[in-house]
PDB file with one MODEL, atoms N, CA, C and O in Angstrom:
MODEL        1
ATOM      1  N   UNK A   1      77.024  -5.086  69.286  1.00  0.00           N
ATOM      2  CA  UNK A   1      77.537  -4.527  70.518  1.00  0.00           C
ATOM      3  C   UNK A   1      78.851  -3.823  70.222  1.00  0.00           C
ATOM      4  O   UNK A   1      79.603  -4.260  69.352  1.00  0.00           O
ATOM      5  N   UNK A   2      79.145  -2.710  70.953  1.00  0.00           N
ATOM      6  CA  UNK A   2      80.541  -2.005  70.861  1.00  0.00           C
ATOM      7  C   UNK A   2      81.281  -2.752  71.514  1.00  0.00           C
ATOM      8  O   UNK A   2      80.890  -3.773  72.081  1.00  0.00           O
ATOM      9  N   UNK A   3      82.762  -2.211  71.511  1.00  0.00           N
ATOM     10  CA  UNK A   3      83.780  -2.528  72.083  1.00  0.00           C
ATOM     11  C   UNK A   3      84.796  -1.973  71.942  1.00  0.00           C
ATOM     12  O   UNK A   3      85.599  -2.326  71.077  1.00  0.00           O
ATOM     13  N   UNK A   4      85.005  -0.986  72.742  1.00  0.00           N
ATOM     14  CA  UNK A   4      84.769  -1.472  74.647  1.00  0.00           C
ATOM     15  C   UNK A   4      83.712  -1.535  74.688  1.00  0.00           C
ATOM     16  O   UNK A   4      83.238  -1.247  73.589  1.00  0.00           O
ATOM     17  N   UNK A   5      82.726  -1.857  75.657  1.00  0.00           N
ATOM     18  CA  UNK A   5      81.219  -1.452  76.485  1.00  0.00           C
ATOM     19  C   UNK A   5      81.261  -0.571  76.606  1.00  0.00           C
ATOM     20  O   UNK A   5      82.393  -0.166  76.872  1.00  0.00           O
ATOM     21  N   UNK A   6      80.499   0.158  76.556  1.00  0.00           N
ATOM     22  CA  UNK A   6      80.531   1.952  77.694  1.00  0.00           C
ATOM     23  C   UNK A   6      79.448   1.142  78.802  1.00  0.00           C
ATOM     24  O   UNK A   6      78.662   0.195  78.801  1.00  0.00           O
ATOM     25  N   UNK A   7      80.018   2.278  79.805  1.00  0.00           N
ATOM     26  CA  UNK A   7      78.948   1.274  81.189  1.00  0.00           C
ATOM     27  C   UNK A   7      78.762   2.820  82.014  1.00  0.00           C
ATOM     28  O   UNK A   7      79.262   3.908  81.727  1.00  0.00           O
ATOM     29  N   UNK A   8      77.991   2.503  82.957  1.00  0.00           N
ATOM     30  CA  UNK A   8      77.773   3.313  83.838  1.00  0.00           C
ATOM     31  C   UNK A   8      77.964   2.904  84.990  1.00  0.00           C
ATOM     32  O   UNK A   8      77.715   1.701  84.919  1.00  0.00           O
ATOM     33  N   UNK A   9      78.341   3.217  86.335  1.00  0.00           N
ATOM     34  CA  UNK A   9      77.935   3.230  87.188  1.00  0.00           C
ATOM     35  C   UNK A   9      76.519   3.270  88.199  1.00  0.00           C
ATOM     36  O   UNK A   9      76.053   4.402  88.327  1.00  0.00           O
ATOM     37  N   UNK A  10      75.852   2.260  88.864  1.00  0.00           N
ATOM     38  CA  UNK A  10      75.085   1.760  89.509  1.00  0.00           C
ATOM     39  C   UNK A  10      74.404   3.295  90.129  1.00  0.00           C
ATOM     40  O   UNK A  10      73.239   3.456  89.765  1.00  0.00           O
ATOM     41  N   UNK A  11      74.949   4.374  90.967  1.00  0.00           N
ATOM     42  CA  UNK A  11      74.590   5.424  91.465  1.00  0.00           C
ATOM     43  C   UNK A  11      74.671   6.836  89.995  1.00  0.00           C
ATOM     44  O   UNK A  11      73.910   7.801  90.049  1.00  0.00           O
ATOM     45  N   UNK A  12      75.119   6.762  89.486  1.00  0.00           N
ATOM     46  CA  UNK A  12      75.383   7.643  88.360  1.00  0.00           C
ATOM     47  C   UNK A  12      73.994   7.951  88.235  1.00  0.00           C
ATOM     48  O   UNK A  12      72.942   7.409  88.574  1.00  0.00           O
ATOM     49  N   UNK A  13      74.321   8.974  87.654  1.00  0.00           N
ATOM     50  CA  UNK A  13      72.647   9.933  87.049  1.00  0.00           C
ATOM     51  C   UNK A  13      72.876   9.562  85.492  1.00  0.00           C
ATOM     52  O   UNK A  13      73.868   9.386  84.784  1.00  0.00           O
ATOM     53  N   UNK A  14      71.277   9.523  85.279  1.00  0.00           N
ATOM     54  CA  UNK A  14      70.545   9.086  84.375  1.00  0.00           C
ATOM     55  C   UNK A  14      71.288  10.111  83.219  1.00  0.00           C
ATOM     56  O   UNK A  14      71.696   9.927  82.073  1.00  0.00           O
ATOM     57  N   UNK A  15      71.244  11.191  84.064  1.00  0.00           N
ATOM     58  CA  UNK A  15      71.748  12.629  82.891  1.00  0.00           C
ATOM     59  C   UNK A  15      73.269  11.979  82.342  1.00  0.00           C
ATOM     60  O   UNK A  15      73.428  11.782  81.137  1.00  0.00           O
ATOM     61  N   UNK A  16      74.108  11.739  83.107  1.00  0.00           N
ATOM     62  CA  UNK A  16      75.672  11.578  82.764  1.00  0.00           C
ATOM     63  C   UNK A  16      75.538   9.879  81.592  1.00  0.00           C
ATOM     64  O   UNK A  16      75.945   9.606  80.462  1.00  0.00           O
ATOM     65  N   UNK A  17      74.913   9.273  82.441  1.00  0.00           N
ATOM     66  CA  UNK A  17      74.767   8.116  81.350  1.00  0.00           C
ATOM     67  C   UNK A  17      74.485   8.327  79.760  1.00  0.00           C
ATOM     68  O   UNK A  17      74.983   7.872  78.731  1.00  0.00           O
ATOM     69  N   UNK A  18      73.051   9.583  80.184  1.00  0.00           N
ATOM     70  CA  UNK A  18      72.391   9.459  78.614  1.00  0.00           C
ATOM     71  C   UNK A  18      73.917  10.779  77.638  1.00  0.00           C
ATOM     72  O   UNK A  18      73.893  10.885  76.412  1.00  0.00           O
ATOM     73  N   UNK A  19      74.688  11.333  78.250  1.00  0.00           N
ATOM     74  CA  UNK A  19      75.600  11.783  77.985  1.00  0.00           C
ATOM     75  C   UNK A  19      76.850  10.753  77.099  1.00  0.00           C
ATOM     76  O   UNK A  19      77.357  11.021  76.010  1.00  0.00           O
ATOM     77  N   UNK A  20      77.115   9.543  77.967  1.00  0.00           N
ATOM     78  CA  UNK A  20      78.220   8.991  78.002  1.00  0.00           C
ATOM     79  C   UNK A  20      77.451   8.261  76.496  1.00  0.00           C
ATOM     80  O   UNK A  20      77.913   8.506  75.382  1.00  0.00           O
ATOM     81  N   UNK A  21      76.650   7.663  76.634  1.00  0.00           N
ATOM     82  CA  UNK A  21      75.443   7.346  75.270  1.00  0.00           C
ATOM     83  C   UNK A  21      75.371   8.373  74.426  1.00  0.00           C
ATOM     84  O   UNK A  21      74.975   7.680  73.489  1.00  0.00           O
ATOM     85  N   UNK A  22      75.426   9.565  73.916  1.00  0.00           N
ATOM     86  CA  UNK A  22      75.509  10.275  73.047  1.00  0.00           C
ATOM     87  C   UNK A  22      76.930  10.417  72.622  1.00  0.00           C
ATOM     88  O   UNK A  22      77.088  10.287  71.408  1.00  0.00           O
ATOM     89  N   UNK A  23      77.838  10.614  73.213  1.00  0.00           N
ATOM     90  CA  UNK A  23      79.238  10.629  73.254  1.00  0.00           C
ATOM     91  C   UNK A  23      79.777   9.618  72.297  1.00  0.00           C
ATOM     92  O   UNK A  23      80.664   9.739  71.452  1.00  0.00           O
ATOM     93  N   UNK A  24      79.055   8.618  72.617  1.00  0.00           N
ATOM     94  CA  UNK A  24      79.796   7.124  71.898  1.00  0.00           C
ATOM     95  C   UNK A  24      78.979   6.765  71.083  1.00  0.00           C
ATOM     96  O   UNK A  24      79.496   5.904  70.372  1.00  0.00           O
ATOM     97  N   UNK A  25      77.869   6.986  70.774  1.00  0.00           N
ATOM     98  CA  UNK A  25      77.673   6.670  69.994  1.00  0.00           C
ATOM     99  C   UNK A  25      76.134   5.268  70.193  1.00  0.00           C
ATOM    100  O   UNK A  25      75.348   5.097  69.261  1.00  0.00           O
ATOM    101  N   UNK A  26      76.056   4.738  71.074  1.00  0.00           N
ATOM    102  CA  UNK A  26      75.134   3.995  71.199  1.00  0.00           C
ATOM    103  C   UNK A  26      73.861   3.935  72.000  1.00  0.00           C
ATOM    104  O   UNK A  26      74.023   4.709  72.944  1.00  0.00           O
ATOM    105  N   UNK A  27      73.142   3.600  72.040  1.00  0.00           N
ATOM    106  CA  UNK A  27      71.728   3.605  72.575  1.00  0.00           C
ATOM    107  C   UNK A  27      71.555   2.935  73.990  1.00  0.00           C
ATOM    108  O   UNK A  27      70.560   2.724  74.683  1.00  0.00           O
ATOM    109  N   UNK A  28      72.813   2.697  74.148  1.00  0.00           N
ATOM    110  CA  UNK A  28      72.397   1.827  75.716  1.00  0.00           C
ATOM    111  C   UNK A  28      73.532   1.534  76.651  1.00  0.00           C
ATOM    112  O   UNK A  28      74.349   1.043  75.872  1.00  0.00           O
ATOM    113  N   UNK A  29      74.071   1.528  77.792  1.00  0.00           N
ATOM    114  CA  UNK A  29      75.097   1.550  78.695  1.00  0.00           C
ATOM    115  C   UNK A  29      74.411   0.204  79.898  1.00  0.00           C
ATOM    116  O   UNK A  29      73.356  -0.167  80.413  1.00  0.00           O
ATOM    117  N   UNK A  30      75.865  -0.116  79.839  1.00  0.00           N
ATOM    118  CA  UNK A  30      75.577  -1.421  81.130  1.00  0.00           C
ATOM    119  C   UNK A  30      75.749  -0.908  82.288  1.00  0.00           C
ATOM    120  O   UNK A  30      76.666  -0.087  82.260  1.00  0.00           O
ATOM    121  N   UNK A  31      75.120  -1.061  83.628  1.00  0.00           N
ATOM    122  CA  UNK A  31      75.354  -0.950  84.737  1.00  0.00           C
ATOM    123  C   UNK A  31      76.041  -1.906  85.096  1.00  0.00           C
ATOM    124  O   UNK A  31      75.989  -3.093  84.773  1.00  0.00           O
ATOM    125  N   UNK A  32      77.087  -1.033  86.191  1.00  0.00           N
ATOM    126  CA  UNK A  32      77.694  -2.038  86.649  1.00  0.00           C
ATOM    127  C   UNK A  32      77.706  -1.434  88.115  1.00  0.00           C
ATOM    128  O   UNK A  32      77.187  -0.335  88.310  1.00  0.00           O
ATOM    129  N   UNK A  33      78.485  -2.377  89.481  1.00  0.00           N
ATOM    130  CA  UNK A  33      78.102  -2.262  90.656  1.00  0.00           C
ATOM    131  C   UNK A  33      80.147  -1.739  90.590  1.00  0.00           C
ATOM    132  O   UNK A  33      80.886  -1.794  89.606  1.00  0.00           O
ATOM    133  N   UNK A  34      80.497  -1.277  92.042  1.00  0.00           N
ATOM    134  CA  UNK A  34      81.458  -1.217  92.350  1.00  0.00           C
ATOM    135  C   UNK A  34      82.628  -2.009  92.244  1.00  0.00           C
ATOM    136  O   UNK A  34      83.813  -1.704  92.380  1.00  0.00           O
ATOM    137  N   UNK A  35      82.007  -3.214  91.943  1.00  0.00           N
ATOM    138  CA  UNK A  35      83.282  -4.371  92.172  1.00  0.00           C
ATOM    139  C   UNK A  35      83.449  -4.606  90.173  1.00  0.00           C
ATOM    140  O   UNK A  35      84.252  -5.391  89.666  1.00  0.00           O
ATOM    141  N   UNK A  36      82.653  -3.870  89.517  1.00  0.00           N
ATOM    142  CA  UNK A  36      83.100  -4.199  88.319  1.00  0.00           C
ATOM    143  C   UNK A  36      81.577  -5.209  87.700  1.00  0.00           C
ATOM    144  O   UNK A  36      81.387  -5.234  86.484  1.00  0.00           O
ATOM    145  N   UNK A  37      80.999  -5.664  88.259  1.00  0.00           N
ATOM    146  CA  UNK A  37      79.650  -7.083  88.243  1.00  0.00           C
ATOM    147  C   UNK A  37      78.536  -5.695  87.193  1.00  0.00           C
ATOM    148  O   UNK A  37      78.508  -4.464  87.203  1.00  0.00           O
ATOM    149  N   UNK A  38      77.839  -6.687  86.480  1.00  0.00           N
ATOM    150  CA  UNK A  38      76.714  -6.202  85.761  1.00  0.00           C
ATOM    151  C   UNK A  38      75.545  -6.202  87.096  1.00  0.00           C
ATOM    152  O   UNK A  38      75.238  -7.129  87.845  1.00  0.00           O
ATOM    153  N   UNK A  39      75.217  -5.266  87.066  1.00  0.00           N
ATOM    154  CA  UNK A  39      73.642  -4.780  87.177  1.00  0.00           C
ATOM    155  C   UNK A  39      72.675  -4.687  86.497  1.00  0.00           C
ATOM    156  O   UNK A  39      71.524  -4.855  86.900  1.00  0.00           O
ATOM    157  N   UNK A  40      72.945  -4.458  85.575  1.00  0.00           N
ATOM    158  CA  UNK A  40      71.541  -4.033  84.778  1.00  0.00           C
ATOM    159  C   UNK A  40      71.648  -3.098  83.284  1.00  0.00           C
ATOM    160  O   UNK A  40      72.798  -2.758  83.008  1.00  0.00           O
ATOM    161  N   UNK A  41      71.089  -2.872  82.782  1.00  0.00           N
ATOM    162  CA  UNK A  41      71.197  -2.245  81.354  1.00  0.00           C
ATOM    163  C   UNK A  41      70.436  -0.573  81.296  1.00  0.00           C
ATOM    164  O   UNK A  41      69.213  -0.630  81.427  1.00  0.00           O
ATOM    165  N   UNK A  42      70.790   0.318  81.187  1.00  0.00           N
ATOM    166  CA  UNK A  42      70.340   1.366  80.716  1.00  0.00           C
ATOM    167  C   UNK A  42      69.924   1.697  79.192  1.00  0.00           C
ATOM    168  O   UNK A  42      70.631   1.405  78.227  1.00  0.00           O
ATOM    169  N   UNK A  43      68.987   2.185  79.134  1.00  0.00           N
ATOM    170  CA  UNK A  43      68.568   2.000  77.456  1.00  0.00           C
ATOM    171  C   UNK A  43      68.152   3.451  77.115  1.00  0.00           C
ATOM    172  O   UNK A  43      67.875   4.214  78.041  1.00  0.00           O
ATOM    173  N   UNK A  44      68.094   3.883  75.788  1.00  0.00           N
ATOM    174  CA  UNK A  44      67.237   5.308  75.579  1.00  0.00           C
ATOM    175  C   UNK A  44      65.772   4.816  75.828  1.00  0.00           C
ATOM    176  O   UNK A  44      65.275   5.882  76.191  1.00  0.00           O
ATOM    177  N   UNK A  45      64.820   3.964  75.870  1.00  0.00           N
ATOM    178  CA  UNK A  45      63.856   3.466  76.117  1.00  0.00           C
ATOM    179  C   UNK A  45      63.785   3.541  77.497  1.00  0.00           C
ATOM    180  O   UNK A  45      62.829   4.144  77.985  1.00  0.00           O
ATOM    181  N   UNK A  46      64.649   3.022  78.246  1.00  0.00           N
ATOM    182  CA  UNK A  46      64.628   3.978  80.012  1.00  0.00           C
ATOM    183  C   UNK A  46      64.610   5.356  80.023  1.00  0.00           C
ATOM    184  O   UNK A  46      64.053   5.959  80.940  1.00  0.00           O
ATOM    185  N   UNK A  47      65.071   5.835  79.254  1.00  0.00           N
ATOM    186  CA  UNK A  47      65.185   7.611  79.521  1.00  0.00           C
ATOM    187  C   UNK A  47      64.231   7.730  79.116  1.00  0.00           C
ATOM    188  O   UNK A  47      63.527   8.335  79.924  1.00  0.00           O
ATOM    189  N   UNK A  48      63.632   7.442  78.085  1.00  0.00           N
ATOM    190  CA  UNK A  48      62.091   8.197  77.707  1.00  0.00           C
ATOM    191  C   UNK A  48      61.165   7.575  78.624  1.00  0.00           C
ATOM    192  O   UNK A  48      60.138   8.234  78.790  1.00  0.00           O
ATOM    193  N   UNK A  49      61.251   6.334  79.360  1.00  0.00           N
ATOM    194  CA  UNK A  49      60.557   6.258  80.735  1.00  0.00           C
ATOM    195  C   UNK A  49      60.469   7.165  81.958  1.00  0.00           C
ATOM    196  O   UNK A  49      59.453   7.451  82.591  1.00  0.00           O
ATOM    197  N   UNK A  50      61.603   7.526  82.150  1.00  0.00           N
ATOM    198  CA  UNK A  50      62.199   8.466  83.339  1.00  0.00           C
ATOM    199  C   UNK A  50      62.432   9.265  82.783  1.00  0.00           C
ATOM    200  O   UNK A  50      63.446   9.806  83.225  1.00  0.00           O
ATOM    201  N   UNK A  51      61.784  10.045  81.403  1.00  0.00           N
ATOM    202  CA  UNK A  51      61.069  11.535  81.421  1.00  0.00           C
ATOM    203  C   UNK A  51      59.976  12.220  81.440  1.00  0.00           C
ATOM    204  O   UNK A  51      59.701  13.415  81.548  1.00  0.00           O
ATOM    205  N   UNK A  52      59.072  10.711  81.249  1.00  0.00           N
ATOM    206  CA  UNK A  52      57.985  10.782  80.707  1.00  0.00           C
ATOM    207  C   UNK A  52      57.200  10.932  81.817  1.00  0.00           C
ATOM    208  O   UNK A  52      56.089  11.461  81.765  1.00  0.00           O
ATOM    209  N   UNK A  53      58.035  10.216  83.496  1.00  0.00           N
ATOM    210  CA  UNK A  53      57.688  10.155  84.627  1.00  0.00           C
ATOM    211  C   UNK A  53      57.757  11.570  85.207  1.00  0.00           C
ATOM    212  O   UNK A  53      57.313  11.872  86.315  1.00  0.00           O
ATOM    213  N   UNK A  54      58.261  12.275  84.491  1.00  0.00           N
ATOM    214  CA  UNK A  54      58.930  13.574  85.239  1.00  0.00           C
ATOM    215  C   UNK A  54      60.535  13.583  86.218  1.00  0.00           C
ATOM    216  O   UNK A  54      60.993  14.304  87.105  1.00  0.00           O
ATOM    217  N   UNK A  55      60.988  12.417  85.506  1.00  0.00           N
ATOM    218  CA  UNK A  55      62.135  12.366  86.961  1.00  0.00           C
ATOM    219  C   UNK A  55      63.667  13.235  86.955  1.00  0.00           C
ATOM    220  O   UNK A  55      64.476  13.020  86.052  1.00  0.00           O
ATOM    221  N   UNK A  56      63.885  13.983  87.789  1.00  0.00           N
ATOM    222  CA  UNK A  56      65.251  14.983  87.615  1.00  0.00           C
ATOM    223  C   UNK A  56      66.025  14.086  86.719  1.00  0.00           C
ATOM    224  O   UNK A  56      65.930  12.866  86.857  1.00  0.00           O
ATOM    225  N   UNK A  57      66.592  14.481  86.038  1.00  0.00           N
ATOM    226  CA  UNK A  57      67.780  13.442  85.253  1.00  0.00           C
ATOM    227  C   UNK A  57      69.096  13.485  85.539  1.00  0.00           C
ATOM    228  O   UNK A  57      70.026  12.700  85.357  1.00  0.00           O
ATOM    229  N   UNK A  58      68.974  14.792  86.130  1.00  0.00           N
ATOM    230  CA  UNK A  58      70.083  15.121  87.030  1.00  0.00           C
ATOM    231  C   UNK A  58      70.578  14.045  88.528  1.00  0.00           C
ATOM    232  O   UNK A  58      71.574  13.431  88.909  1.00  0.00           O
ATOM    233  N   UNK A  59      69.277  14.296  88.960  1.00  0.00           N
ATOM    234  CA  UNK A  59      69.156  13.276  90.191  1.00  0.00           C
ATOM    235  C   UNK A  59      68.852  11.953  90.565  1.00  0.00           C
ATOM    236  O   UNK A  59      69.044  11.411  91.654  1.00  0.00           O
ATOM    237  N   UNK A  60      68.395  11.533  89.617  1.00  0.00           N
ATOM    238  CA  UNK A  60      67.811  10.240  89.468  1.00  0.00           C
ATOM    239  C   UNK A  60      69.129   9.368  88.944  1.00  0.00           C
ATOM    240  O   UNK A  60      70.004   9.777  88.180  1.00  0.00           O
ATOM    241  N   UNK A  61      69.039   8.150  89.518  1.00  0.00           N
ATOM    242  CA  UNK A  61      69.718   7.454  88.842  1.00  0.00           C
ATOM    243  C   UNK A  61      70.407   5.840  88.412  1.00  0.00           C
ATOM    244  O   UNK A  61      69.898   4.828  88.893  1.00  0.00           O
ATOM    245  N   UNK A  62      71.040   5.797  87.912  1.00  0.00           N
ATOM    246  CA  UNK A  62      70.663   4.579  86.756  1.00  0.00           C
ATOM    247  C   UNK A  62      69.997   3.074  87.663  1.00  0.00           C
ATOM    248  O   UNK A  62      69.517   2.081  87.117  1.00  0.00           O
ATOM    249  N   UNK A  63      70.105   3.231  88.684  1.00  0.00           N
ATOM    250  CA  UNK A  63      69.787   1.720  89.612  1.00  0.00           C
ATOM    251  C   UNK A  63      68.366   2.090  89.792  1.00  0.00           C
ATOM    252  O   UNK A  63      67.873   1.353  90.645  1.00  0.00           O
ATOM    253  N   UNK A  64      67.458   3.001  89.292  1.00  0.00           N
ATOM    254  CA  UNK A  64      66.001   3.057  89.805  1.00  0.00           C
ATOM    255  C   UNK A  64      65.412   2.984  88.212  1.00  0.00           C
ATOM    256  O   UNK A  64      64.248   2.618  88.053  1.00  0.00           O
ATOM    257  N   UNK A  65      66.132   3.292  87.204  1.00  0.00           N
ATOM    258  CA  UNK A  65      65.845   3.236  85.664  1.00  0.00           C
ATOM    259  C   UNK A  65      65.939   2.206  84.805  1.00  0.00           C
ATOM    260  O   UNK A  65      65.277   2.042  83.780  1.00  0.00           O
ATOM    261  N   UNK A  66      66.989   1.346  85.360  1.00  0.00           N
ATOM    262  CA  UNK A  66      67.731   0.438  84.602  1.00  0.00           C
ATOM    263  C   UNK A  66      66.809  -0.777  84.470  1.00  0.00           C
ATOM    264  O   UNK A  66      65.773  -0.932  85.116  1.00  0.00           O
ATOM    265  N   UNK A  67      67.463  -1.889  83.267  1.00  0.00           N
ATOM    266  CA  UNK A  67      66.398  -3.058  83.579  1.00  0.00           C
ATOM    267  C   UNK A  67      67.538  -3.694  84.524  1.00  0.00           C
ATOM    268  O   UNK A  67      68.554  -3.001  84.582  1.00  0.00           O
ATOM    269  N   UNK A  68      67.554  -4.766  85.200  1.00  0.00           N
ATOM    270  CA  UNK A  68      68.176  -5.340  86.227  1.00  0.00           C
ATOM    271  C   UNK A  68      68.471  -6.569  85.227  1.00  0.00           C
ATOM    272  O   UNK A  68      67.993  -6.997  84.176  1.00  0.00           O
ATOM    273  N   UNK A  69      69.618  -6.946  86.204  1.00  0.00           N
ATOM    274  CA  UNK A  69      69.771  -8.499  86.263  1.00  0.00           C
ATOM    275  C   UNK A  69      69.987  -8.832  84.099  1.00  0.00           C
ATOM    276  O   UNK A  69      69.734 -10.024  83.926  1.00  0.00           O
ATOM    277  N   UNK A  70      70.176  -8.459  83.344  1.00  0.00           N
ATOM    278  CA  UNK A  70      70.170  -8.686  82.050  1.00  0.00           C
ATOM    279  C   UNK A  70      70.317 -10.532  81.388  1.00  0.00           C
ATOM    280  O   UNK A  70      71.083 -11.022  82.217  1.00  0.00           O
ATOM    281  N   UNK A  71      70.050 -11.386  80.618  1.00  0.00           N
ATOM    282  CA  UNK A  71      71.184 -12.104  79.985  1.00  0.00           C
ATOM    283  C   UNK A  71      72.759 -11.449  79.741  1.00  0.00           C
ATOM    284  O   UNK A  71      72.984 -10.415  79.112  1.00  0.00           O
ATOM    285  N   UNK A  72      73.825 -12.354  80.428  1.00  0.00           N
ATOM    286  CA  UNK A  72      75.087 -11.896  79.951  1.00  0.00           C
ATOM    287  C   UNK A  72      75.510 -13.291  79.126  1.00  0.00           C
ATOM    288  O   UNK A  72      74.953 -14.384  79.034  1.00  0.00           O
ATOM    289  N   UNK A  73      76.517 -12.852  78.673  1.00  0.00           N
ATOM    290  CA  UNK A  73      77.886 -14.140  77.656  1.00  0.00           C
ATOM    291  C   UNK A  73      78.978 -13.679  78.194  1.00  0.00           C
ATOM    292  O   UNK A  73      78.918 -12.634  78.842  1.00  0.00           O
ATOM    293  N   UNK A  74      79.999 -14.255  78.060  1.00  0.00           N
ATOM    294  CA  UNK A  74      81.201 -14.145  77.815  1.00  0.00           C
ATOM    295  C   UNK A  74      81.677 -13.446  76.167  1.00  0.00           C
ATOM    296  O   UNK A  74      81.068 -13.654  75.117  1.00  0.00           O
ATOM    297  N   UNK A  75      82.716 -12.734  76.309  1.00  0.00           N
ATOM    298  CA  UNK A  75      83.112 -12.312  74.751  1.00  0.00           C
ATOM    299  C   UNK A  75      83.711 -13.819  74.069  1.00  0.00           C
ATOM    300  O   UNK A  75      84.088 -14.094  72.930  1.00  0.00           O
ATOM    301  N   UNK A  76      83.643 -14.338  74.871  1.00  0.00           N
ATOM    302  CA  UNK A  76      84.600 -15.398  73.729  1.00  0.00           C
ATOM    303  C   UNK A  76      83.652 -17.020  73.698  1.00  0.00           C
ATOM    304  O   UNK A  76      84.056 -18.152  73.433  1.00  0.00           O
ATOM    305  N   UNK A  77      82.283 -16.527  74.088  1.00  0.00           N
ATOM    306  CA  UNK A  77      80.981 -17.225  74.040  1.00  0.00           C
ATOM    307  C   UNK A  77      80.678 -17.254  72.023  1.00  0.00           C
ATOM    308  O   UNK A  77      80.519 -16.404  71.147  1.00  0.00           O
ATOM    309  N   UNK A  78      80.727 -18.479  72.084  1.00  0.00           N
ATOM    310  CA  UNK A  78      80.367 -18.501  70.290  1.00  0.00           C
ATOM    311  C   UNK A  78      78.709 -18.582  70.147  1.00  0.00           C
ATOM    312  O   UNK A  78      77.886 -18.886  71.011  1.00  0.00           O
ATOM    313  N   UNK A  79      78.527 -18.245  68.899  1.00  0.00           N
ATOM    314  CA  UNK A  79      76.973 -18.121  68.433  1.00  0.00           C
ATOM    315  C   UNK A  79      76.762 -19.407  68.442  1.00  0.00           C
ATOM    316  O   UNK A  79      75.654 -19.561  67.928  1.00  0.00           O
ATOM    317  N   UNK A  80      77.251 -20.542  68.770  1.00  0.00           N
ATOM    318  CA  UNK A  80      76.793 -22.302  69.339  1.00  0.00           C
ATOM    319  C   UNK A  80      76.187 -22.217  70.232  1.00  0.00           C
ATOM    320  O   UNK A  80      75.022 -22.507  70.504  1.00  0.00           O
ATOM    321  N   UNK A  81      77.365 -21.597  70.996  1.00  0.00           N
ATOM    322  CA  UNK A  81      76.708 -21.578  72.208  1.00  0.00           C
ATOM    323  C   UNK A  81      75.705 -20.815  72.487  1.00  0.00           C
ATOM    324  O   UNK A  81      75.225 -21.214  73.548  1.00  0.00           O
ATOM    325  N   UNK A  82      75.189 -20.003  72.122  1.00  0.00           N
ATOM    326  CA  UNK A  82      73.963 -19.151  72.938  1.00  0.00           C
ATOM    327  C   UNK A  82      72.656 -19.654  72.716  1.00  0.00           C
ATOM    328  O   UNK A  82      71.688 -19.117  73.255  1.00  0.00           O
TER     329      UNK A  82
ENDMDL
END
């Protein structure tokens, strides 16, 4: 995992995500909701879903693509614990 996270926003388009994911460098962005809370995970494996569907990439976005609800940790969660 990186660090920082790169994340997206819950309403954000699929397009700006798979952007913010090329930018940095990694294959996948966390959703998150307004208050900062995980939503869900965006993946390049979602985008090739929601192209394959035909969906604007422009318009579409990450809360109709995403997987929901993920496993989370804490960063300071040890490999014991998981």
């Amino acid at each position: 995992m990186s660090h920082p996270v790169v994340t997206a926003r819950i309403d954000q388009s699929i397009a700006s995500a798979a952007d913010a994911m090329v930018l940095s460098g990694v294959g996948s962005v966390v959703v998150v909701h307004d208050d900062g809370s995980v939503a869900g995970i965006l993946t390049e494996r979602d985008l090739v879903r929601a192209a394959a569907a035909g969906a604007d990439t422009r318009v579409a976005v990450t809360e109709h693509w995403m997987t929901a609800a993920p496993d989370v940790i804490e960063p300071s969660t040890s490999i014991d614990e998981t």
